[in-house]
N, C-alpha and C positions, 0 to 999 in steps of 0.2 A: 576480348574477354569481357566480360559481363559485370557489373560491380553489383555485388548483392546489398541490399539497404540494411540497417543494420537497424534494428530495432531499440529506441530509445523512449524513456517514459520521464514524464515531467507532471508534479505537482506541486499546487501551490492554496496553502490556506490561509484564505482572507479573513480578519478580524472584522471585516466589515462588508456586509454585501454589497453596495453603494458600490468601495471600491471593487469588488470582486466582477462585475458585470462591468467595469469599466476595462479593468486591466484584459478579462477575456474577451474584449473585443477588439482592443487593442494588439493584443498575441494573434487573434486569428488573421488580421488584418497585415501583418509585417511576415506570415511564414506560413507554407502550407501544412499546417498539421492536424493529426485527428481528434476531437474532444471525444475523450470516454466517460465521461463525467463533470457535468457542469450543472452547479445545484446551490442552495442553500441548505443548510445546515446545523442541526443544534446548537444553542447558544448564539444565536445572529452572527453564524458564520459562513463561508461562501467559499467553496471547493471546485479548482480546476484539475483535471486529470487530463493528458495528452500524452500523444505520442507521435513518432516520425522517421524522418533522418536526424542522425546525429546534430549538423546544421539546423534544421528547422527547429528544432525541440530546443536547441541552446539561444537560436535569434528570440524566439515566443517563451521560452522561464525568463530571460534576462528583461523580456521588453514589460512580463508583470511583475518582477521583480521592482525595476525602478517604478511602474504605473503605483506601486501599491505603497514603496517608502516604509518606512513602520508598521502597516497593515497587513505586516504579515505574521502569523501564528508559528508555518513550519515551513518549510520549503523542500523541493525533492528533485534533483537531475540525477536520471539514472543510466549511465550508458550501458548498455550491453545486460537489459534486464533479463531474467530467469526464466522461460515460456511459460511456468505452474504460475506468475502473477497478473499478467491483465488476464486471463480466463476467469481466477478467481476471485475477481475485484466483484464486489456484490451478490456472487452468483456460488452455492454448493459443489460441489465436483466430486458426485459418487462416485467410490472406487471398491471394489470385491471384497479387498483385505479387512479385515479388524484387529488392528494391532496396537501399539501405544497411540496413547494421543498427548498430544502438546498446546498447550494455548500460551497467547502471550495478546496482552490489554496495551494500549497504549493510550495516552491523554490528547492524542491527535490522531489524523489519518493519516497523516503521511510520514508519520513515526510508522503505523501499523504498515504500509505499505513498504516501507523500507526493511522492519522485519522480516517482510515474509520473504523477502528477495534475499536477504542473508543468511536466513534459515534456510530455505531452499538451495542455495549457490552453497552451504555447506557440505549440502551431501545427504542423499538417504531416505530424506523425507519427502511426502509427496501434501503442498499445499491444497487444502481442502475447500480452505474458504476466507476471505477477507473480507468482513462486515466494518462496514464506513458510514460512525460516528447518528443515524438515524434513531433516535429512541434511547442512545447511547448516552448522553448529555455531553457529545462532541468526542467522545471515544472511539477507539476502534479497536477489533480484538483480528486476533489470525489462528486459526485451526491447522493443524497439521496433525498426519501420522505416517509410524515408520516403526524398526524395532528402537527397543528401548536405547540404547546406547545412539542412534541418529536422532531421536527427538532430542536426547539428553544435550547434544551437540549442538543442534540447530536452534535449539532453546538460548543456547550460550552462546552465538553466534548472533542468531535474531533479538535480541533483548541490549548488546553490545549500547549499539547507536542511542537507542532509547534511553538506556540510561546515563550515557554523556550528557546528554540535551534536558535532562530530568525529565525526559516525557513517557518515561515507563510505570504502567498503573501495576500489574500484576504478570504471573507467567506460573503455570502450575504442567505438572507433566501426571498423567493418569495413567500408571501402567496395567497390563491386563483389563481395562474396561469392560465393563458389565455389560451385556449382551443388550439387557433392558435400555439401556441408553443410546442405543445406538440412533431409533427415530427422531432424538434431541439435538442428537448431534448433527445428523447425518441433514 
């Protein structure tokens, strides 16, 4: 029998670029895994995104983990992520419907990222978009839509974590949306 890989996502935000090019090359170096994201970022800060095996993805957070010491902003191991999230890491994801919409802000990216994976793992809603902290001043917001009562949910659900950590900036829910906004959105 076959062992299927199991899809695991790892982020890590460096307070400081320096260490951030230090620690990912150090992660790539100790595990094979895939960078989906490796950048500087608003407010002289420096974002690794990866993915893997379970294994690889916990040898490479843990090895920029210790690489980074205090340099780190937020941190992210996510086993067993939600398929609506690394598609929608950066990228729109048109869908037919127009139905509620939900946003939720975060004062990181890897708060925003964690959002959408628990909004999504709630149920109902289909992740739209996750925009990472670019123009943002190191923010990140997550779009989602569904009916009203799954936004309402996934709202409460995705915003949870964020605001443990104090890193939730806002979260508003748009029901019936104006037709006219949809090119803004969308």
């Amino acid at each position: 029998m076959e062992k299927k890989n199991i899809i695991v996502l790892g982020a890590l935000e460096f307070s400081s670029i320096v260490i951030g090019f230090q620690a990912l090359d150090r992660m790539v170096k100790v595990a094979p895994i895939q960078i989906i994201e490796a950048r500087t970022i608003s407010s002289g800060k420096y974002l690794v995104i990866f993915s893997g095996d379970v294994a690889s993805v916990e040898y490479a957070y843990n090895t920029g983990c210790d690489t980074a010491g205090d340099n780190i902003v937020d941190k992210l191991f996510l086993p067993q992520v939600h398929p609506d999230v690394i598609p929608a890491i950066g990228n729109t994801i048109h869908i037919g419907e127009w139905n509620t919409i939900g946003i939720i802000e975060t004062l990181s990216i890897v708060s925003g990222i964690e959002s959408a994976d628990r909004a999504a793992k709630e149920g109902g809603v289909k992740i739209i978009e996750i925009r990472l902290a670019d123009g943002y001043g190191g923010k990140s917001y997550v779009k989602m839509m569904g009916s009203l009562d799954a936004v309402q949910s996934a709202i409460k659900a995705g915003t949870s974590k964020a605001k443990e950590k104090n890193l939730l900036g806002m979260d508003t829910i748009i029901p019936q949306p104006h037709k006219e906004i949809r090119p803004f959105f969308m």
